[in-house]
ROMARNU-359583 format. One record per residue (C-alpha): residue number from 1; chain; x, y, z. Coordinates in Angstrom, 2 decimals. Last residue first. Example, Ala and Ser with C-alpha at 12.3 -4.5 7.8 and 13.67 -1.06 7.14 Angstrom:
BEGIN
+-----+-----+---------+---------+---------+
: seq : mol :       X :       Y :       Z :
+-----+-----+---------+---------+---------+
:   2 :   A :   13.67 :   -1.06 :    7.14 :
:   1 :   A :   12.30 :   -4.50 :    7.80 :
+-----+-----+---------+---------+---------+
This chain:
BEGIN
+-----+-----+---------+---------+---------+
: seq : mol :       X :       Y :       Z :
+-----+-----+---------+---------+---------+
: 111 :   A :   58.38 :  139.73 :   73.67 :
: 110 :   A :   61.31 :  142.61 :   73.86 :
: 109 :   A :   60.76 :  145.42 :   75.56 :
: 108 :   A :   59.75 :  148.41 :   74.87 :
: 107 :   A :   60.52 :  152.54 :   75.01 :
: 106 :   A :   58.88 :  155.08 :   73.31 :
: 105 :   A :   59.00 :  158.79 :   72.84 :
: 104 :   A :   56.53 :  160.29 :   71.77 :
: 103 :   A :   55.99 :  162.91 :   74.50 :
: 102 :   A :   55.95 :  159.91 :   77.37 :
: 101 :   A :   55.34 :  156.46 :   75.43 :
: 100 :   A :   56.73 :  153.55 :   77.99 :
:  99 :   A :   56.30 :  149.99 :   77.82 :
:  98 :   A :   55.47 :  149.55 :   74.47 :
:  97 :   A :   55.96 :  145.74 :   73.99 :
:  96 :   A :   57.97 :  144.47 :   71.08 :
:  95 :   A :   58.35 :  142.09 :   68.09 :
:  94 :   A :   61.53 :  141.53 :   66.09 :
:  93 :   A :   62.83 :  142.41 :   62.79 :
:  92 :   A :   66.11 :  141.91 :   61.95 :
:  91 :   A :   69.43 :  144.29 :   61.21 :
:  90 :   A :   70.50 :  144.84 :   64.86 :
:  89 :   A :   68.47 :  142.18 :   66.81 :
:  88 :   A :   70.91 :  138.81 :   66.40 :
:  87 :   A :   74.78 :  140.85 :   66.28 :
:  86 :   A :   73.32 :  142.54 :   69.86 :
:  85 :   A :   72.23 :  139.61 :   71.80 :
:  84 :   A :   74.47 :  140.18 :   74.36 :
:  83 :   A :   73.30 :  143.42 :   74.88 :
:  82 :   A :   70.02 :  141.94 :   76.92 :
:  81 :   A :   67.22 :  143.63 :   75.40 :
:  80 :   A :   65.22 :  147.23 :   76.14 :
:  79 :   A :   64.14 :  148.67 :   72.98 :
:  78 :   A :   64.43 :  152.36 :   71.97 :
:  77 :   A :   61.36 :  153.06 :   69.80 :
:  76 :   A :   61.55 :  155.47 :   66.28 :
:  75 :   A :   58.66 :  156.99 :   64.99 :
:  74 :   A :   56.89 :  156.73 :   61.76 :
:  73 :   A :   52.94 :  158.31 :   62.28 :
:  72 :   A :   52.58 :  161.75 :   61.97 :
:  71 :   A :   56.40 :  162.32 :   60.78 :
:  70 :   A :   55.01 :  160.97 :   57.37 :
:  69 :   A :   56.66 :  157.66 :   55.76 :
:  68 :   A :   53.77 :  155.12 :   56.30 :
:  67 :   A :   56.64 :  152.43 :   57.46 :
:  66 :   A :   55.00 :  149.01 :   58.90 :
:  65 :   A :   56.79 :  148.98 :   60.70 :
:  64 :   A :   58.15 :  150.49 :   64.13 :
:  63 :   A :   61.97 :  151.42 :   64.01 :
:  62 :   A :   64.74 :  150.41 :   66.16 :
:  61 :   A :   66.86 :  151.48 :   68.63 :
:  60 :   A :   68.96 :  149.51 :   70.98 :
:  59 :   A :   69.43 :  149.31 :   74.61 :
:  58 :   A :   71.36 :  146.88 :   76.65 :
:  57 :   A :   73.93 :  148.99 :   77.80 :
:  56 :   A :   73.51 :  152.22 :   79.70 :
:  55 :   A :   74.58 :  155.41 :   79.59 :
:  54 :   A :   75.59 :  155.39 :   75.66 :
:  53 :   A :   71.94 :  154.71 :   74.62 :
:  52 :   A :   71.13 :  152.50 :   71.69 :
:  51 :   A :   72.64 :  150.16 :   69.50 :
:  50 :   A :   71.21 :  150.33 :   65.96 :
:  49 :   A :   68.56 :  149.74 :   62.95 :
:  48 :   A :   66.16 :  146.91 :   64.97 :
:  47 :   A :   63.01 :  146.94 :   62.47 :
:  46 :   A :   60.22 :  147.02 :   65.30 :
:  45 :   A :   56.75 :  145.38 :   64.95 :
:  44 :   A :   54.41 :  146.41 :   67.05 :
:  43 :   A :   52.56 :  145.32 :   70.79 :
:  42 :   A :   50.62 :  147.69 :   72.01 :
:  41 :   A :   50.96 :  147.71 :   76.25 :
:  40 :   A :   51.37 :  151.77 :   76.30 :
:  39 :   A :   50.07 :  153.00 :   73.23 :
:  38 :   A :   50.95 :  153.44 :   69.41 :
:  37 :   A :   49.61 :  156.54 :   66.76 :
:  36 :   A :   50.06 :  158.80 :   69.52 :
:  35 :   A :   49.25 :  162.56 :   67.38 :
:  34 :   A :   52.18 :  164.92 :   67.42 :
:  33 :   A :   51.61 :  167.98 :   69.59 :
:  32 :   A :   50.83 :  171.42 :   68.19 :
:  31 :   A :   53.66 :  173.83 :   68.15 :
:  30 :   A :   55.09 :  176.00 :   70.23 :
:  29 :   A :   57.51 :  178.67 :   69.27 :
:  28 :   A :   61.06 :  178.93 :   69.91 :
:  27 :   A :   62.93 :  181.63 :   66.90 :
:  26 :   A :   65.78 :  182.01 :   69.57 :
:  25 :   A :   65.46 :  185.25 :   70.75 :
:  24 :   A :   61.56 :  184.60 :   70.99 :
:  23 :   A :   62.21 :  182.05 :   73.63 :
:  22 :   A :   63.82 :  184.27 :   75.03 :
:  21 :   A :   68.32 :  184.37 :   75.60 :
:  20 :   A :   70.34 :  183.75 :   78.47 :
:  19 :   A :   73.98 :  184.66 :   79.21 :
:  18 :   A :   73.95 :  188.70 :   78.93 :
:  17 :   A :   77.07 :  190.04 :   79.53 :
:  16 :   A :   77.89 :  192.51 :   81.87 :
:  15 :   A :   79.78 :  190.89 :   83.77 :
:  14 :   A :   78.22 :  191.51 :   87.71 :
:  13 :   A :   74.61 :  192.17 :   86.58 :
:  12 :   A :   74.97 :  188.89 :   84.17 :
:  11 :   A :   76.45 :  186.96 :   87.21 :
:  10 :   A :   73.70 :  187.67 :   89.11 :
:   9 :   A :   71.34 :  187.37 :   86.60 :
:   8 :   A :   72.79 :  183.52 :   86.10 :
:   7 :   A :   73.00 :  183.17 :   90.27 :
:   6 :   A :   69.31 :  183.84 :   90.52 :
:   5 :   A :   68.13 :  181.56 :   87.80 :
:   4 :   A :   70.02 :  178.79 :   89.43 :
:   3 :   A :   68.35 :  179.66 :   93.11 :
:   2 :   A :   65.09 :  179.54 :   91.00 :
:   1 :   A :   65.50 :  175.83 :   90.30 :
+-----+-----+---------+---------+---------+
């Protein structure tokens, strides 16, 4: 990763032009982390809302009931499911296995 870094300041020294920016440049700050209201193995309800990522078929994303509307808790899942059964899980409620929670974001599979 440092070669990268290298080339960007040399290109900078060569142009002129500065092409990175700090943290502080852009207005980044940390802030505290999000509690994990649902672990790895929890099964949850999941309100299926969409078809998920573009890579890769088979995903969709869905949300976790029941809803307590604050950031702290709702969170969206992207659930793993054969895309042939798209038209059944977009819309409905199913049940799900956390498979995956790293940094909030969770991934599950159907059970």
């Amino acid at each position: 990763m440092a070669g990268v870094w290298d080339r960007i300041k040399k290109l900078e020294d060569e142009l002129g032009v500065k092409l990175t920016a700090s943290n502080e440049e852009l207005n980044i700050h940390k802030a505290p982390r999000l509690p994990r209201p649902y672990n790895v193995n929890e099964e949850v309800r999941v309100r299926i809302i969409s078809r998920g990522g573009i890579i890769r078929g088979g995903e969709f994303l869905g949300v976790i009931l029941p809803l307590k509307n604050t950031a702290m808790h709702d969170r969206v899942i992207t659930v793993i499911a054969s895309p042939s059964m798209e038209k059944v899980l977009i819309g409905n409620q199913v049940r799900v296995k956390i498979i995956e929670n790293d940094d909030n974001i969770y991934i599950g599979r159907l059970i």
